[in-house]
N, C-alpha and C positions, 0 to 999 in steps of 0.2 A: 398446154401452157407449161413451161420450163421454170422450174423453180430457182430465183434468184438467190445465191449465196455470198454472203457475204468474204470477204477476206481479211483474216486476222492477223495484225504482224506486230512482233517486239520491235520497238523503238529504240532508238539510242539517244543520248544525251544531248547530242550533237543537232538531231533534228529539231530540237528545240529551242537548241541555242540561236539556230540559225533562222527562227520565226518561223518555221515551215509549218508547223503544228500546232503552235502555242492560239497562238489567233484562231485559229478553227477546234480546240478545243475548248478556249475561252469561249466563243460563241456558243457551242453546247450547251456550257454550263448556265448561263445569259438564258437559254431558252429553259435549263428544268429550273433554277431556285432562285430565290428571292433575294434582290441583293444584299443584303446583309448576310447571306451564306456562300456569296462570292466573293473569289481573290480579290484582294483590297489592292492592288496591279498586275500589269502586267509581268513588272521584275521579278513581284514574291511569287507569285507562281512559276516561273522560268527559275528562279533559285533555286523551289525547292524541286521542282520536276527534272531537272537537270542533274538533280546528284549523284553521285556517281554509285550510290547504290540502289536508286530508284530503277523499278520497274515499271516497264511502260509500255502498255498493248493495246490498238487501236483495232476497232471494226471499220472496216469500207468497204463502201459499195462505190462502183467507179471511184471519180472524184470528190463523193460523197466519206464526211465521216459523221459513220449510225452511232458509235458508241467506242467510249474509251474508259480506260482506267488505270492505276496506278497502285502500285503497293512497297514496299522497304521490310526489309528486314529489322528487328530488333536493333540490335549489332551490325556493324556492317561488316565486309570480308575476312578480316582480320580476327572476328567475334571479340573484338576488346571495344574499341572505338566506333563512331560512324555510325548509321543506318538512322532508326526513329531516333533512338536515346541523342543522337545530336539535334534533331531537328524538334522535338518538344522539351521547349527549353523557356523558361520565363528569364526575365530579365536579368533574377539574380544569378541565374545557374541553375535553381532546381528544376526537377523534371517539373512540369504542365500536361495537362488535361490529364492526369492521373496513368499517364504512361510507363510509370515506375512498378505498375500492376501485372504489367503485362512479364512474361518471361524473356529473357535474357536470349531462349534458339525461340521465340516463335518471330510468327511475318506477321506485321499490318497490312492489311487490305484497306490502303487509303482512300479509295471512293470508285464507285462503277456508273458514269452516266452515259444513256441510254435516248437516241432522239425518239422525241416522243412520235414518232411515227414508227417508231421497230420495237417498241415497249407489247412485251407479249409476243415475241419472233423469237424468242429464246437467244438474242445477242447477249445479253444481261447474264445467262444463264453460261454462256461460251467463255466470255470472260472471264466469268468467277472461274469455269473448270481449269480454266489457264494458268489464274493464278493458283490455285490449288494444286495445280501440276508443279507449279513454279516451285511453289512450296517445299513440296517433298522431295523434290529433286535438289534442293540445295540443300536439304535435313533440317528444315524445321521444325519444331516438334509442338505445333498448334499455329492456327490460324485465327486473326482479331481484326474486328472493324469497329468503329465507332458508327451506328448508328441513330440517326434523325430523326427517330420517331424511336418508340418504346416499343421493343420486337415482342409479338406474343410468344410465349411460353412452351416451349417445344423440346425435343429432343437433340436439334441441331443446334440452339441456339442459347447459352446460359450468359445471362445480363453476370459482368463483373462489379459495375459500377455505375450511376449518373453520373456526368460532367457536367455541369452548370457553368454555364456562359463556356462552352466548347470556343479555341478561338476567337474569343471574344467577340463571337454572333449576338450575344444576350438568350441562347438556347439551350437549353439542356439535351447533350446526347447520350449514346446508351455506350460505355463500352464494354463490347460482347467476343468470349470466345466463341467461334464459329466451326461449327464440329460438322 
């Protein structure tokens, strides 16, 4: 029996603009979390997934998509302007969900979902090395996720922060550098 692999490709902005992806990862995410931890539309997630400094990497099998993810830089190209520091933003202007924490060269790792039929097929695990690739290769100098649960205590993983009402889900996330 021939072992099925999956195919991993960078995105561009475009495929999302044009609906090609947004709906079939909207559904994903519809299948892992509870709606109150889903895009409140279809626009706020195409706004923000479509940035022009969002990264965007998708697992497929055929016309299947197993797992996707997303991440930004700090800073966006420029390292002045752009990247998260524009997009966690409260109404008044100040930074939100405590992203001000974070360093100025590192990358967020915006979220990695995973269908729950390829969860433990190491996609999950593909992704990340991706974006960690990604990482390093544009010189960032750390890697940060905000996490959904409270990450145990490890060598990889040091909590910088709770977020309380993260996006206002009404949950507390973890945000953690990821070493």
């Amino acid at each position: 029996m021939s072992k099925i692999i999956p195919v991993y490709r960078n995105l561009s902005a475009g495929e999302f603009e044009t609906g090609r992806y947004a709906d079939r990862v909207l559904s994903l995410e519809e299948e892992l979390f509870p709606e109150k931890e889903r895009w409140d539309s279809r626009e706020d997630f195409c706004g923000v997934i479509a940035h022009p400094d969002m990264v965007r990497i998708s697992a497929e099998l055929g016309d299947s998509l197993i797992g996707f993810g997303m991440g930004i830089p700090i800073l966006g190209k420029d390292g002045k302007t752009g990247g998260a520091r524009e997009i966690y933003v409260n109404d008044d202007g100040s930074p939100s969900d405590k992203i001000e924490l974070v360093p100025d060269n590192g990358f967020l790792l915006w979220g990695i979902a995973v269908a729950k039929l390829y969860k433990g097929r190491r996609v999950g695990r593909n992704l990340f090395d991706r974006f960690v690739e990604h990482a390093e290769e544009s010189g960032a100098k750390g890697l940060y996720a905000y996490f959904r649960e409270k990450p145990r205590k490890g060598k990889r993983i040091r909590i910088i922060a709770p977020v309380d009402n993260y996006a206002d889900t009404g949950k507390t996330y973890y945000l953690c550098e990821v070493r």
